[in-house]
C-alpha positions as semicolon CSV with decimal commas, in nm:
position;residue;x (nm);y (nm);z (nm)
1;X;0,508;0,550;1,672
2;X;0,413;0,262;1,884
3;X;0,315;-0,044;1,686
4;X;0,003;-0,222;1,797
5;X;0,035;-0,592;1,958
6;X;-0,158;-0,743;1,670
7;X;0,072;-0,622;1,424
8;X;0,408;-0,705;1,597
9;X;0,272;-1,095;1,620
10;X;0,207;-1,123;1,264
11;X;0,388;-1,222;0,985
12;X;0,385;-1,192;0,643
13;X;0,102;-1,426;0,472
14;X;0,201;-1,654;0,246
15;X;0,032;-1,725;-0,077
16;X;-0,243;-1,890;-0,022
17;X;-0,371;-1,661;0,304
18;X;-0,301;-1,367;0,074
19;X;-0,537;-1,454;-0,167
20;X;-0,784;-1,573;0,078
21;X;-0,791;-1,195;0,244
22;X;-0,792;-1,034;-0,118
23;X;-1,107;-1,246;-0,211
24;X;-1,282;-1,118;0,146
25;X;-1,204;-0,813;0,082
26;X;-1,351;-0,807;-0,291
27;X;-1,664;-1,015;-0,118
28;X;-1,692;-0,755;0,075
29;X;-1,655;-0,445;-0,131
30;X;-1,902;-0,584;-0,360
31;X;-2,123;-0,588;-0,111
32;X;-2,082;-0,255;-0,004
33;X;-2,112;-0,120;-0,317
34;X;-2,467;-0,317;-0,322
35;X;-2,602;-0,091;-0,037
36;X;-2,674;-0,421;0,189
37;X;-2,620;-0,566;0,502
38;X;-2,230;-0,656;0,497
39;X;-2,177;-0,721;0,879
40;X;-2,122;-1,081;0,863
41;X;-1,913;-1,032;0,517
42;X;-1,717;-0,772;0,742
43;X;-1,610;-0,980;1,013
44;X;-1,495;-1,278;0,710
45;X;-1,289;-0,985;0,581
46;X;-1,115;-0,892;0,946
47;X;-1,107;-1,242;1,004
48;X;-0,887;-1,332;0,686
49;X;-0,677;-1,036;0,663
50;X;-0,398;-0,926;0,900
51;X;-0,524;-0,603;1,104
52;X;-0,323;-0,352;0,950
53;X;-0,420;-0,478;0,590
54;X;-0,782;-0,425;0,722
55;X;-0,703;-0,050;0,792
56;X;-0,475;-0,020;0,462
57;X;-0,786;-0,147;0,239
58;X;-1,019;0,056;0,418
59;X;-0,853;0,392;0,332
60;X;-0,828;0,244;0,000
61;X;-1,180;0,229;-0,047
62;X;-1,258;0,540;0,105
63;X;-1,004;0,706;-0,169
64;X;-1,166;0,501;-0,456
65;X;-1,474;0,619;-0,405
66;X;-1,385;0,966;-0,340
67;X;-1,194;0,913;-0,641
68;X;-1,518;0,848;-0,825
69;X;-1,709;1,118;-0,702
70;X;-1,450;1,362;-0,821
71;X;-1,453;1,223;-1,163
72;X;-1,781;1,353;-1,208
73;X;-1,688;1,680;-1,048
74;X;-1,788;1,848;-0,758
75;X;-1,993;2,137;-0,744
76;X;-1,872;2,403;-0,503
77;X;-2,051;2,526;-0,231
78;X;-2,245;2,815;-0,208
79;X;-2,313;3,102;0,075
80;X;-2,644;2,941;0,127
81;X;-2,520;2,562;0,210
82;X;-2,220;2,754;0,375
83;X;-2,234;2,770;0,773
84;X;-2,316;3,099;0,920
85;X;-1,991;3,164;1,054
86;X;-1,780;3,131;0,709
87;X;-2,038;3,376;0,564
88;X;-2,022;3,726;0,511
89;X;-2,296;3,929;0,664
């Protein structure tokens, strides 16, 4: 699998820019969280991190918070929130 450009260029951060991109990134998951505007925070966050860390901390939050929601449980569907076409008639 081809790499992309951006992440052939880059190299590893050092200290100092790793901490930078983890505190965007909390920044920015707070805000999230918060149910606000985050666009500005966003482009801090893609700004500071390297692109593939970007993409790697996005899944991450994706499988936190579906990680959350499970925790609670999940309540199966049923024929009437089913499409037609999985239902039998």
């Amino acid at each position: 699998m081809p790499r992309e450009e951006s992440e052939k260029k880059s190299s590893f951060p050092n200290k100092e820019a790793r901490y930078i991109c983890w505190n965007a990134r909390d920044e920015y998951w707070k805000c999230i969280d918060s149910d606000e505007n985050c666009e500005s925070l966003r482009k801090i966050f893609e700004e500071k991190c390297p692109p593939i860390w970007v993409k790697h901390f996005d899944r991450r939050k994706q499988y936190l918070d579906f990680k959350e929601k499970m925790k609670d449980g999940f309540e199966p569907l049923s024929d009437e929130k089913l499409p037609k076409i999985l239902t039998k008639d």
